[in-house]
C-alpha positions in Angstrom: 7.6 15.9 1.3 6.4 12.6 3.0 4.2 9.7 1.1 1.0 11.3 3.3 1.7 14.6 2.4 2.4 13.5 -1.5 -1.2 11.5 -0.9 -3.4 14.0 0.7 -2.0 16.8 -1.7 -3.2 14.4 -4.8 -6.7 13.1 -3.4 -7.5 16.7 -2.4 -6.4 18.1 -5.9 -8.7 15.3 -7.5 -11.5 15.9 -5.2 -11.7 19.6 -5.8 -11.8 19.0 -9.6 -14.7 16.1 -9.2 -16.5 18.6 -6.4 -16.6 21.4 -8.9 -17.5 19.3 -11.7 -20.9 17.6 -9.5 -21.3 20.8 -8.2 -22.1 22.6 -11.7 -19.4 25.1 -11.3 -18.1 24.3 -14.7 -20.6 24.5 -17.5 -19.8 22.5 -20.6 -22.2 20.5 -23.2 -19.6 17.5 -22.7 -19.8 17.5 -18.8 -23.4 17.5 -18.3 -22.9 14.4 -21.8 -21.1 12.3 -18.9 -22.9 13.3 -15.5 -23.3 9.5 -15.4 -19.5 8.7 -15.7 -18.4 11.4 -12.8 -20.4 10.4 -10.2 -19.6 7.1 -10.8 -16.1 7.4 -10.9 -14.8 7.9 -7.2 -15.7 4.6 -7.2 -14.2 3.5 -10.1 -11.0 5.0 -8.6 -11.1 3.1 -5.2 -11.6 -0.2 -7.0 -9.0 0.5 -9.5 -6.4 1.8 -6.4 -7.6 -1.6 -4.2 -6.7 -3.9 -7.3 -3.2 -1.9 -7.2 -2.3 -2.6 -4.0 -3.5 -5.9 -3.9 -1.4 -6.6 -6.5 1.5 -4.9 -5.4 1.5 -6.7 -2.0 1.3 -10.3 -3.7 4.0 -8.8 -6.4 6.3 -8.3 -3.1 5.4 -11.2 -1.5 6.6 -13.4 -4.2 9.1 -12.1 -5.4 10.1 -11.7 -1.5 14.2 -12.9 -1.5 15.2 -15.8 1.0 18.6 -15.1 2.7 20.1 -18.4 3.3 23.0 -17.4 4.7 21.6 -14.8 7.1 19.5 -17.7 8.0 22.7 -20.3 9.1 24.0 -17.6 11.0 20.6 -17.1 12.9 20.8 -20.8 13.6 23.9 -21.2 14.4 23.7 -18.3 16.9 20.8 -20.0 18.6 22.5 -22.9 18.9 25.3 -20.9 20.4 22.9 -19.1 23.1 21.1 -22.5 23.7 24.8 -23.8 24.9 25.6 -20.6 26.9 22.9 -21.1 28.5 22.7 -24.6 29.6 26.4 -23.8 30.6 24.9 -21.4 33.2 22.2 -23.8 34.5 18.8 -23.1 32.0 17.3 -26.4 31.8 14.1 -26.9 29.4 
């Protein structure tokens, strides 16, 4: 099952249970207590899912691993193509 799949599955699941509790297809003295609270809490679940990934992204993004020696051998390899080709005649 892909990460969509896995995502739509979830949101649809949770959607049903909120449509059916706005909706009044589930009668209960606690439900109709905290009317207030379910409509409100869609949005309560966006901000909550926004502050997730915002801190996963910055999470990743500094703890993001340098490779220093991936990094000489990049370098060095452009060195080595900028020779080649001022061998062959590519002046810049």
């Amino acid at each position: 099952m892909t990460k969509l799949l896995e995502w739509i599955s979830v949101t649809s699941a949770v959607f049903a249970v909120w449509y059916s509790l706005v909706g009044g297809y589930v009668k209960h003295k606690l439900i109709e207590e905290n009317m207030t609270l379910i409509l409100v809490s869609p949005i309560v679940f966006v901000i909550l899912f926004g502050l997730y990934a915002v801190t996963m992204v910055l999470y990743r993004v500094f703890t993001f691993n340098n490779c220093e020696d991936a990094a000489k051998e990049l370098q060095a390899e452009i060195i080595a193509a900028r020779k080649d080709l001022h061998e062959k005649g590519l002046r810049w």
